[in-house]
N, CA and C atoms as a LAMMPS dump frame, in Angstrom:
ITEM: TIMESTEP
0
ITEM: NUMBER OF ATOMS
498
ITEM: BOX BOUNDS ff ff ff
-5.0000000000000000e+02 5.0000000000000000e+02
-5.0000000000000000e+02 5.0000000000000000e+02
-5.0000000000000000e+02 5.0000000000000000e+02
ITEM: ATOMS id mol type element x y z
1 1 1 N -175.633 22.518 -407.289
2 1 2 C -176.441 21.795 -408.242
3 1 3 C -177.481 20.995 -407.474
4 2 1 N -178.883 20.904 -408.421
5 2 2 C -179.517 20.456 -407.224
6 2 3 C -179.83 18.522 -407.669
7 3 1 N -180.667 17.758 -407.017
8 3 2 C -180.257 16.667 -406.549
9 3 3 C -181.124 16.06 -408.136
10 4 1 N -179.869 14.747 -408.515
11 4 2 C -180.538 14.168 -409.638
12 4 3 C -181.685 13.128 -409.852
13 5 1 N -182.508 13.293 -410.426
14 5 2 C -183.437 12.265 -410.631
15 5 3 C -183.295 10.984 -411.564
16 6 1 N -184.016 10.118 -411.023
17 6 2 C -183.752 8.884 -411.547
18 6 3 C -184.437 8.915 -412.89
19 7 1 N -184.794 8.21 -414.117
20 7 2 C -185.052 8.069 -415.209
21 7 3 C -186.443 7.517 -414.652
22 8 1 N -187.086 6.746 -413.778
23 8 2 C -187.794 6.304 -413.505
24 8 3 C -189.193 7.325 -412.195
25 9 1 N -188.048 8.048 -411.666
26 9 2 C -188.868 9.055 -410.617
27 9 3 C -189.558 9.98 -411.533
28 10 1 N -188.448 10.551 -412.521
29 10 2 C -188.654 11.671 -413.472
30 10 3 C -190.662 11.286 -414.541
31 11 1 N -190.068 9.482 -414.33
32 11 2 C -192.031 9.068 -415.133
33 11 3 C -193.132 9.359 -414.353
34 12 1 N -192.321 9.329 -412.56
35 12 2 C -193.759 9.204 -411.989
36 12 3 C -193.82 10.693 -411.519
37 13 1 N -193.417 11.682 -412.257
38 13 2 C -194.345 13.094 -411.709
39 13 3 C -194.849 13.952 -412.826
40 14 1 N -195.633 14.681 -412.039
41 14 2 C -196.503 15.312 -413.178
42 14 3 C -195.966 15.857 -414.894
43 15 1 N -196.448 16.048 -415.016
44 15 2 C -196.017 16.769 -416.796
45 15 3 C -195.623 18.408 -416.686
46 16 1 N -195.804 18.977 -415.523
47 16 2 C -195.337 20.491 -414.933
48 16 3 C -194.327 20.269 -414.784
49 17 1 N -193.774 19.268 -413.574
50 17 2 C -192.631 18.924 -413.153
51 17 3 C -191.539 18.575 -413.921
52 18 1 N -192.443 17.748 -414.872
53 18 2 C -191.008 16.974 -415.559
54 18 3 C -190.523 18.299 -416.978
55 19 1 N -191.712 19.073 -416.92
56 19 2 C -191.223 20.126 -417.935
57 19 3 C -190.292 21.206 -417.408
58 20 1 N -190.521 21.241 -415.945
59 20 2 C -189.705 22.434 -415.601
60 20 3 C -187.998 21.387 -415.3
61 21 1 N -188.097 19.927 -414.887
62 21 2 C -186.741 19.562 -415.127
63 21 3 C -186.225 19.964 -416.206
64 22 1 N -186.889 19.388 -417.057
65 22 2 C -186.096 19.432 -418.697
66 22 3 C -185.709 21.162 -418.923
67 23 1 N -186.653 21.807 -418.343
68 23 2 C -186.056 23.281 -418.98
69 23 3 C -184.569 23.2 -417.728
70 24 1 N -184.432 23.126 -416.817
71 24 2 C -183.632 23.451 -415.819
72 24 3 C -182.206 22.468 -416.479
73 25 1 N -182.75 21.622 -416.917
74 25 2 C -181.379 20.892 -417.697
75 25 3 C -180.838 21.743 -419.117
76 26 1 N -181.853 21.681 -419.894
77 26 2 C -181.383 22.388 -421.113
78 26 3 C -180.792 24.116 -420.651
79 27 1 N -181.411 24.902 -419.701
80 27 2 C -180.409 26.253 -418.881
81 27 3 C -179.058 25.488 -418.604
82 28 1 N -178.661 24.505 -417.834
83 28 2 C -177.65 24.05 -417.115
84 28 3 C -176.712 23.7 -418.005
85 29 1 N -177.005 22.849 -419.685
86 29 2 C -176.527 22.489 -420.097
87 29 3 C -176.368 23.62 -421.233
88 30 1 N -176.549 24.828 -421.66
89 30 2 C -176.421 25.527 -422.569
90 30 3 C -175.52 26.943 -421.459
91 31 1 N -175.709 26.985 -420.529
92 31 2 C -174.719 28.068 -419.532
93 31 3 C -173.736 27.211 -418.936
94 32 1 N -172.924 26.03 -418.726
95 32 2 C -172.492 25.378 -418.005
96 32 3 C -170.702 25.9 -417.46
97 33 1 N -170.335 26.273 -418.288
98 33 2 C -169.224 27.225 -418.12
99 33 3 C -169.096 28.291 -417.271
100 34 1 N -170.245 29.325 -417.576
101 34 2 C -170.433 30.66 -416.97
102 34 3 C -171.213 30.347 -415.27
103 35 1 N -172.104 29.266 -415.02
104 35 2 C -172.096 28.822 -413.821
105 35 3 C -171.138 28.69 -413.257
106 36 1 N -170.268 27.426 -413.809
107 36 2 C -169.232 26.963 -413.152
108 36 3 C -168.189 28.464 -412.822
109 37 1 N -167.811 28.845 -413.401
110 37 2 C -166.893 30.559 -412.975
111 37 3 C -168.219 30.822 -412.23
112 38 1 N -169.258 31.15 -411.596
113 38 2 C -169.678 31.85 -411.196
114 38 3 C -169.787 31.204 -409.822
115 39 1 N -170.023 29.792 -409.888
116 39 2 C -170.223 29.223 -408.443
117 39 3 C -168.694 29.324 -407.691
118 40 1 N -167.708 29.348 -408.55
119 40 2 C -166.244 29.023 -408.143
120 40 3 C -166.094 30.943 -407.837
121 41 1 N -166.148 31.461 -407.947
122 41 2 C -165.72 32.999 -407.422
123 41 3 C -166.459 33.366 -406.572
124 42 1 N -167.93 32.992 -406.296
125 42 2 C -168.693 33.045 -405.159
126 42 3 C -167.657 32.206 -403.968
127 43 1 N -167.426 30.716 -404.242
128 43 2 C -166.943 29.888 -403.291
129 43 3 C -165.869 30.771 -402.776
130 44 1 N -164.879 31.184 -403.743
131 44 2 C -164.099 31.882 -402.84
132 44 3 C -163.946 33.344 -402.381
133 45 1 N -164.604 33.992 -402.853
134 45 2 C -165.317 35.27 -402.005
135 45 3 C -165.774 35.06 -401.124
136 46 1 N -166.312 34.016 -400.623
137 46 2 C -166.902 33.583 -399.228
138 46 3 C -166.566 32.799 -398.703
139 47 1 N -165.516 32.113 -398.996
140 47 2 C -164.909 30.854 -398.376
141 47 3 C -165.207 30.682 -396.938
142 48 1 N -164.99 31.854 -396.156
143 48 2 C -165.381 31.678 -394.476
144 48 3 C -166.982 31.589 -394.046
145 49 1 N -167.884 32.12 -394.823
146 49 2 C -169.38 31.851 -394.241
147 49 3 C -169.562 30.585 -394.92
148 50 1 N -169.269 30.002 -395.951
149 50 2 C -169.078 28.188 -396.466
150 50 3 C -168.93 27.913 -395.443
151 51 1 N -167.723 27.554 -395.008
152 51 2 C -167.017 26.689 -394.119
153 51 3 C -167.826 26.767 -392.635
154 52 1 N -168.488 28.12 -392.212
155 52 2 C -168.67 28.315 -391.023
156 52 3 C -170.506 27.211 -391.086
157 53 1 N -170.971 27.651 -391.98
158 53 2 C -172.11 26.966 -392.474
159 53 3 C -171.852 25.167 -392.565
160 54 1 N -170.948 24.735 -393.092
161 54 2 C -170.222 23.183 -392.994
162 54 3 C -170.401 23.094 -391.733
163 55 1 N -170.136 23.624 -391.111
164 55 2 C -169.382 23.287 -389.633
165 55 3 C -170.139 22.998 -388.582
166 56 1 N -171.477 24.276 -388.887
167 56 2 C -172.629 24.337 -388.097
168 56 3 C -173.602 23.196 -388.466
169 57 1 N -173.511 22.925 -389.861
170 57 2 C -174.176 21.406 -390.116
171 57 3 C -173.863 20.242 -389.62
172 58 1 N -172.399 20.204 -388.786
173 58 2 C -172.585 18.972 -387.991
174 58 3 C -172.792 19.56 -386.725
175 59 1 N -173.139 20.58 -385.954
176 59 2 C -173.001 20.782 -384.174
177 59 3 C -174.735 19.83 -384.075
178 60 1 N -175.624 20.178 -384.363
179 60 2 C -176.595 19.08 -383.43
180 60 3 C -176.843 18.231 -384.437
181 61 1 N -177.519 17.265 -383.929
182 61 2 C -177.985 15.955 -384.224
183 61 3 C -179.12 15.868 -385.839
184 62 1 N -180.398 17.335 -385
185 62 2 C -180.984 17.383 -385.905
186 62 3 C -180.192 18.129 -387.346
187 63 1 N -179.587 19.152 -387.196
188 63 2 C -179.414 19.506 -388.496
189 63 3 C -177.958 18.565 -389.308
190 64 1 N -176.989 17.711 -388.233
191 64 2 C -176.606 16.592 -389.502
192 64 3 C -177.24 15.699 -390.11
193 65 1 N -178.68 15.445 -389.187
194 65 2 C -179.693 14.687 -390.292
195 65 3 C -179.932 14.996 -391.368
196 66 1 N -180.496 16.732 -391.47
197 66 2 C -180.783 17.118 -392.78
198 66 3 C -179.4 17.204 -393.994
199 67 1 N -178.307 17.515 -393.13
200 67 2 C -177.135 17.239 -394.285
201 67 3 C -177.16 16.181 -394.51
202 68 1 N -177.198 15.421 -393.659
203 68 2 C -176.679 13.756 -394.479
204 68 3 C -177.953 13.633 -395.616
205 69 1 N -178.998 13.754 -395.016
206 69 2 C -180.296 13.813 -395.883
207 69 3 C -180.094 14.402 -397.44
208 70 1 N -180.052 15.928 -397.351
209 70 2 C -179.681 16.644 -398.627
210 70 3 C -178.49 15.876 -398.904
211 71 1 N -177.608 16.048 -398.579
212 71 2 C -175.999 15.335 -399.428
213 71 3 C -176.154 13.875 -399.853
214 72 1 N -176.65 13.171 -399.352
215 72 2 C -176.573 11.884 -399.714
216 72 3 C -178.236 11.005 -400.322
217 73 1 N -179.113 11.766 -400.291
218 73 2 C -180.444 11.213 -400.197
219 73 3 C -180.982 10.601 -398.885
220 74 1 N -182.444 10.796 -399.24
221 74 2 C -183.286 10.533 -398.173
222 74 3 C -183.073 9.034 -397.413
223 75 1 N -182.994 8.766 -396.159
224 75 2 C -182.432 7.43 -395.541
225 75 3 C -181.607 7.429 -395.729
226 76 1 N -179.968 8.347 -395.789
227 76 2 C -178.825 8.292 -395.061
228 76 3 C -178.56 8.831 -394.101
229 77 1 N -179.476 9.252 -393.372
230 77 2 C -179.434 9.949 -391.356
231 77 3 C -179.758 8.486 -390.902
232 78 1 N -180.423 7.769 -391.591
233 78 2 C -181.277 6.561 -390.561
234 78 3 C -179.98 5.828 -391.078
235 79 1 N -179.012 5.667 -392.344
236 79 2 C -178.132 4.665 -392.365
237 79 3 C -176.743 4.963 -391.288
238 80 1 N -176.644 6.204 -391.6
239 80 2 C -175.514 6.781 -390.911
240 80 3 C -175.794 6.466 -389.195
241 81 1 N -177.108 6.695 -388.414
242 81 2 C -176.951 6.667 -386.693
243 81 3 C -177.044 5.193 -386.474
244 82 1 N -177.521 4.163 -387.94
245 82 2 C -178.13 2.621 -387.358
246 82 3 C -176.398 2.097 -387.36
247 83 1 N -175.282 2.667 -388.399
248 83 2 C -173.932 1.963 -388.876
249 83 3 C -173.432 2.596 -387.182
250 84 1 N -173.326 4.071 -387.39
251 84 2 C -172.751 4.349 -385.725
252 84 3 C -173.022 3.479 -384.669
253 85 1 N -174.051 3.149 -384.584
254 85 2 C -174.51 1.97 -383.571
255 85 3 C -173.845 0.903 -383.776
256 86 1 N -173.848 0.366 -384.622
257 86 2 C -173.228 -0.89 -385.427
258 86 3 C -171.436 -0.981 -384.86
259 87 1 N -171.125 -0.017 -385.405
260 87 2 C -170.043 0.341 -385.319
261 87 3 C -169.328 0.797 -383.9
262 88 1 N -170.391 0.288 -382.969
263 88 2 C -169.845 0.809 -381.515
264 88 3 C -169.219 2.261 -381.546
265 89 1 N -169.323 2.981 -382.718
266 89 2 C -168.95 4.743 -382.707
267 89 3 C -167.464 4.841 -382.937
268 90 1 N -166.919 3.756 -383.488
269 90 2 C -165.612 3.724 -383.915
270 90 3 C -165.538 4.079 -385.335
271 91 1 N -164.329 4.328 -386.018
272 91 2 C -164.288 4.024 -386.981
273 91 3 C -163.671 2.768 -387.724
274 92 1 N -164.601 2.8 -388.749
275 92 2 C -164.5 1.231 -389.672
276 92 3 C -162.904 0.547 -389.874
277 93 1 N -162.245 1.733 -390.14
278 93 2 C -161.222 1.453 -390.555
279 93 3 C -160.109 1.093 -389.259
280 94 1 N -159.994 2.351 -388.978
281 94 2 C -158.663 2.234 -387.698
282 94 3 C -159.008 1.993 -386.287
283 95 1 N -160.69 2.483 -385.959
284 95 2 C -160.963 2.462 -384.487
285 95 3 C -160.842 3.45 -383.505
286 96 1 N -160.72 4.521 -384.321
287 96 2 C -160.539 5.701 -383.521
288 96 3 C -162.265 6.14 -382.981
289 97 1 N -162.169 7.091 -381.726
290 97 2 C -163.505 7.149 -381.426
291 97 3 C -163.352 8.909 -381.586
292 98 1 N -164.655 9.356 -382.538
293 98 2 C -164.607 10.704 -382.396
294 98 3 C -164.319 11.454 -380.922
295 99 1 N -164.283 13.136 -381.419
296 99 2 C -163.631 13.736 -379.753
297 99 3 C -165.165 14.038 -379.134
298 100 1 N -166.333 13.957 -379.637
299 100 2 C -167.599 13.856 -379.097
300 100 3 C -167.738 13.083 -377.893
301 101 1 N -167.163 11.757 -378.528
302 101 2 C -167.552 10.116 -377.944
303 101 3 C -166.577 10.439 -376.656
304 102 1 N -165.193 10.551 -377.231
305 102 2 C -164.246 10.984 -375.979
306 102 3 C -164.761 11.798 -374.773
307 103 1 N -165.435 12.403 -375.112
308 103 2 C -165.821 13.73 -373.769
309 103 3 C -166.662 13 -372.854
310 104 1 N -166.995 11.631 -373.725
311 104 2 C -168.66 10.84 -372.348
312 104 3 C -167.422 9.93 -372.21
313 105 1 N -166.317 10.105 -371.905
314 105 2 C -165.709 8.923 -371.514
315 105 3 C -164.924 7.3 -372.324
316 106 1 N -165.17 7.737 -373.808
317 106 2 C -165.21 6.805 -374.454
318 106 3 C -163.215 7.117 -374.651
319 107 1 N -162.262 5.734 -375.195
320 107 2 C -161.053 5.996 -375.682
321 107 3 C -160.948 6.491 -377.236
322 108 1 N -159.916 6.782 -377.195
323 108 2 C -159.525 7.086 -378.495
324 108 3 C -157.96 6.994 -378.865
325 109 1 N -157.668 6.429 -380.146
326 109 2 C -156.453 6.303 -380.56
327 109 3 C -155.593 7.844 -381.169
328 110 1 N -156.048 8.577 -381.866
329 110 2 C -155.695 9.734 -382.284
330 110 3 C -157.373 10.439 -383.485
331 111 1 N -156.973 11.474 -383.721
332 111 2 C -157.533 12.288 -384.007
333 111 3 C -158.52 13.141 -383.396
334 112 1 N -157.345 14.216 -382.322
335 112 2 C -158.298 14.855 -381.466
336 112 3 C -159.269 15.936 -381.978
337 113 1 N -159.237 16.404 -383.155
338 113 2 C -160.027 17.053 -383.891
339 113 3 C -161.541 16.837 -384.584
340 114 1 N -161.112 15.187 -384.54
341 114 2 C -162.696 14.903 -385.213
342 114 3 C -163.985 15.284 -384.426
343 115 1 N -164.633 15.742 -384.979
344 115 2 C -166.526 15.731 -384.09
345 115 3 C -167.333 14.74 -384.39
346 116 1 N -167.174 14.039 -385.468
347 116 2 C -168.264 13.022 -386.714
348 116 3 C -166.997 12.107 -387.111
349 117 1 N -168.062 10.987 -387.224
350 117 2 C -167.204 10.126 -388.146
351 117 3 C -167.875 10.62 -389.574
352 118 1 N -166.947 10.312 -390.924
353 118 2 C -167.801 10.763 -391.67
354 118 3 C -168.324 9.567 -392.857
355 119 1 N -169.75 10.599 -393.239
356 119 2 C -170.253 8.82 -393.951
357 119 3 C -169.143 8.496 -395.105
358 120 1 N -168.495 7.689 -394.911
359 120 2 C -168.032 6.981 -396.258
360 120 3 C -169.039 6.09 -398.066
361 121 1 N -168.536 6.608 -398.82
362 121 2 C -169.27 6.144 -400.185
363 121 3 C -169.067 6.12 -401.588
364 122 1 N -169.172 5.99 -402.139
365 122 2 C -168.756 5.383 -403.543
366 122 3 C -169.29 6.397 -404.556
367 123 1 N -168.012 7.28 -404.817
368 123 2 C -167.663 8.366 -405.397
369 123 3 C -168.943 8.917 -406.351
370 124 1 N -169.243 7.476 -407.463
371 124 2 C -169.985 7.304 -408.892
372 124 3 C -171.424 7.356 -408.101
373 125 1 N -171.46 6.349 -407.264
374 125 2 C -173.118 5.982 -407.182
375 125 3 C -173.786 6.371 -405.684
376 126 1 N -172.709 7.224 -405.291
377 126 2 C -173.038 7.744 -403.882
378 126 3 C -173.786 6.481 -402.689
379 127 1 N -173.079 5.139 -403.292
380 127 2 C -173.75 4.025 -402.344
381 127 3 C -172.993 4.052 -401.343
382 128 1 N -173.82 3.975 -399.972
383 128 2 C -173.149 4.906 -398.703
384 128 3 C -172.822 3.289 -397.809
385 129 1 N -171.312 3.125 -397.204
386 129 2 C -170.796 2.05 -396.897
387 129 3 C -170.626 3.072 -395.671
388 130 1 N -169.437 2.433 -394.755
389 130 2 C -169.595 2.29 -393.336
390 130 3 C -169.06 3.78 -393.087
391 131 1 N -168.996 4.077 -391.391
392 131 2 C -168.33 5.548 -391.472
393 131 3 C -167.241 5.49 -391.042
394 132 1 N -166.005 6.331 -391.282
395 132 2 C -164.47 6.216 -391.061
396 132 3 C -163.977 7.884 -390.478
397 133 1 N -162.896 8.334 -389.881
398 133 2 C -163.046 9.224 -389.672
399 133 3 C -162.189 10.223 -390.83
400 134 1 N -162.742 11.034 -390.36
401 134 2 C -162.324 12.157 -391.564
402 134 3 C -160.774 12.563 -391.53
403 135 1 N -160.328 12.561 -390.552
404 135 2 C -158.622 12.843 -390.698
405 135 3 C -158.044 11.735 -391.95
406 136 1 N -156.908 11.108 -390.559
407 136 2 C -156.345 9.959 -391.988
408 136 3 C -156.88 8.758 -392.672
409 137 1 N -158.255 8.22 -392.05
410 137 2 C -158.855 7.29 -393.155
411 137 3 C -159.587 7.631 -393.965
412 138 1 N -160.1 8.853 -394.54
413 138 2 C -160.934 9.234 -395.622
414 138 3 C -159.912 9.777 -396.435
415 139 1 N -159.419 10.528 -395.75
416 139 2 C -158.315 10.978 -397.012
417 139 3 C -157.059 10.13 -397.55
418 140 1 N -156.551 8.828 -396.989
419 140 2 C -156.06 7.777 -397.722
420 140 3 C -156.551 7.22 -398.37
421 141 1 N -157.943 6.908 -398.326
422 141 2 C -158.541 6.29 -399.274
423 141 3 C -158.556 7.301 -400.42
424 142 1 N -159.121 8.423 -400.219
425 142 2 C -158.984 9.783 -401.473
426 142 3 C -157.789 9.437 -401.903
427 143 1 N -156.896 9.484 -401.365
428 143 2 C -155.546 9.536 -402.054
429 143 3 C -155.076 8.633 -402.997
430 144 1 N -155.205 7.317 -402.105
431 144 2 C -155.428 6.036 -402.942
432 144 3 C -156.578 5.806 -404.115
433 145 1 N -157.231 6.603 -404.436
434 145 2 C -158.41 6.756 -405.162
435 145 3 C -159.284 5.477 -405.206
436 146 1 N -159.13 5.332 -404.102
437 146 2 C -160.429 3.749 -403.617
438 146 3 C -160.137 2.849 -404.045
439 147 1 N -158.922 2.486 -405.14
440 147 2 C -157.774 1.633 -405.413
441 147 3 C -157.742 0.282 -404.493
442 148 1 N -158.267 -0.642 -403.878
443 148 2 C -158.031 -1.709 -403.042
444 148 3 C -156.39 -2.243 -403.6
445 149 1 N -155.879 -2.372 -405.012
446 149 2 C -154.757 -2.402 -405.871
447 149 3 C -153.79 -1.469 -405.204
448 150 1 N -153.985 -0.331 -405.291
449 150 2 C -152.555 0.851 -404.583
450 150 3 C -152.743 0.742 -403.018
451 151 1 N -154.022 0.736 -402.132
452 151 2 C -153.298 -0.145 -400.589
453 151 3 C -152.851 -1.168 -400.388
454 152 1 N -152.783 -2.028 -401.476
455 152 2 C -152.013 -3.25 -400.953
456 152 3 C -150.997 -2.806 -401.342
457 153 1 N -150.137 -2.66 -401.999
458 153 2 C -149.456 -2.037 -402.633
459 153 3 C -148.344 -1.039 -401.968
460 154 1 N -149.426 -0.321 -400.837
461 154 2 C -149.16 0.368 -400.044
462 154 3 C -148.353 -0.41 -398.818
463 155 1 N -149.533 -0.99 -398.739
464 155 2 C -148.961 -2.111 -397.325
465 155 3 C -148.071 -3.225 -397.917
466 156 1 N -147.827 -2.994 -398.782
467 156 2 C -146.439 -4.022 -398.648
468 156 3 C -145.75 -3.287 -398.38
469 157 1 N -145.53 -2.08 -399.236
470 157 2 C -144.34 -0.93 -399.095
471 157 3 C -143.929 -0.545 -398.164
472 158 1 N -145.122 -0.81 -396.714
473 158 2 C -144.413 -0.703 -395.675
474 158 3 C -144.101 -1.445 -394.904
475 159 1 N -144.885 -2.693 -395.596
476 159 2 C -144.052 -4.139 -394.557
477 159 3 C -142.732 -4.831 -394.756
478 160 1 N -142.359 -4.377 -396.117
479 160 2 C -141.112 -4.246 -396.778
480 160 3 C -140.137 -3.755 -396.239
481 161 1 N -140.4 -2.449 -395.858
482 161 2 C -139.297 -1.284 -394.982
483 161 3 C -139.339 -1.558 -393.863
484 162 1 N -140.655 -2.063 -393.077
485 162 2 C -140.45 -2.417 -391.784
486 162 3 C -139.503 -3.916 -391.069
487 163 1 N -140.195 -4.813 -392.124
488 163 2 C -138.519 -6.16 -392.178
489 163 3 C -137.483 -5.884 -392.553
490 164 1 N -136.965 -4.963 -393.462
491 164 2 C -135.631 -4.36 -394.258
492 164 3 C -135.121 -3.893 -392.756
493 165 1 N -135.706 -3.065 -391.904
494 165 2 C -135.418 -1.992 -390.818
495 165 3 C -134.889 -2.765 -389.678
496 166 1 N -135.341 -3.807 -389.553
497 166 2 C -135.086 -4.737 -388.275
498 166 3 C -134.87 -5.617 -388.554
């Protein structure tokens, strides 16, 4: 699907433009079913040139710009390398240093698999917060469904078992 426009961008372009949105919405919204089966049996008929294509979007510098770019909007390459900086190349959460960073010498706590930290952001409004790495701090938070309520929750549960234990 391609990238949404604001109610306000959509005023400032031409009357071509904004006619060929509206037709591209009213197609999208009158086939929306038969896409969806169609993008989903493509995905997995090809599942391996996807993934190999993912993959190749993070090996250099320049082309994770343009992903972060396309995936997130324009000025999230410049948010994503200014937070890495920021972030001394750790992640936000636990401090692990990708296996990139590792190879120039840098430590790392676990996740010898990572290449990228990845941008972290807010599911609804795609507002892009710090980067964490993709093993176990992106996907606890997924899990936790960004819940700040179910990690605490969490972390009692295990500070609980851990005083119970000893």
């Amino acid at each position: 699907m391609g990238r949404k426009f604001t109610p306000e961008e959509i005023a400032g372009f031409d009357e071509e433009k904004r006619r060929r949105i509206a037709k591209c919405r009213r197609y999208y919204a009158e086939n929306r079913e038969r896409l969806r089966k169609e993008v989903k049996a493509y995905q997995v008929a090809h599942r391996d040139q996807i993934r190999t294509r993912k993959i190749a979007a993070y090996r250099t510098e320049e082309a994770h710009r343009k992903y972060l770019d396309k995936t997130y909007g324009l000025g999230a390459a410049d948010h994503y390398y200014a937070q890495l900086k920021k972030q001394r190349g750790k992640c936000a959460i636990c401090g692990a240093v990708p296996k990139r960073a590792r190879r120039l010498g840098q430590d790392s706590s676990h996740h010898p698999w990572t290449e990228r930290l990845a941008q972290d952001h807010e599911k609804d409004t795609q507002y892009l917060r710090g980067l964490i790495c993709p093993g176990y701090c992106n996907r606890a938070l997924g899990y936790a469904r960004e819940d700040p309520a179910i990690l605490r929750k969490m972390a009692d549960y295990i500070e609980l078992w851990q005083k119970e234990r000893f």
